[in-house]
C-alpha angles and dihedrals in degrees: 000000000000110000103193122184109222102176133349092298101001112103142173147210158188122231106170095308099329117095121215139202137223111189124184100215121179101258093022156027103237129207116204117195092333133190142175110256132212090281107051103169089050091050093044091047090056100043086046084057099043099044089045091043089047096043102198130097130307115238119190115189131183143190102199142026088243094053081046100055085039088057100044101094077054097049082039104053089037098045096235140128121247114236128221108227 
């Protein structure tokens, strides 16, 4: 997994060839396209601590099926709805 800061909040990474995105947004920690990478328990420990730290709601979004039915152990574990962009 290749975690890769693009701006202050807005982060980046690998899981097999699709890149994901973690944005702190204002009202919410968004998920773009997300996936669970090759090292689960080190992603979902991270994403525990962020959306604990952060303390507002978890948005997954997604731009495919295929990106969807990537991000549903996420939406699942966290409770949410994924959303079509």
């Amino acid at each position: 997994m290749r975690v890769e800061e693009l701006a202050p909040g807005i982060w980046r990474w690998s899981a097999g060839e699709r890149w994901c995105v973690y944005v702190e947004a204002e009202g919410a920690t968004v998920l773009v396209d997300p996936a669970v990478p090759d090292e689960p328990e080190r992603f979902f420990r991270a994403l525990d601590r962020d959306v604990e730290r952060r303390g507002v709601p978890l948005a997954v979004v997604c731009t495919s099926d295929a990106a969807a039915e990537a991000a549903r152990p996420i939406a699942e574990r966290y409770g949410v709805t994924v959303a079509r962009a």
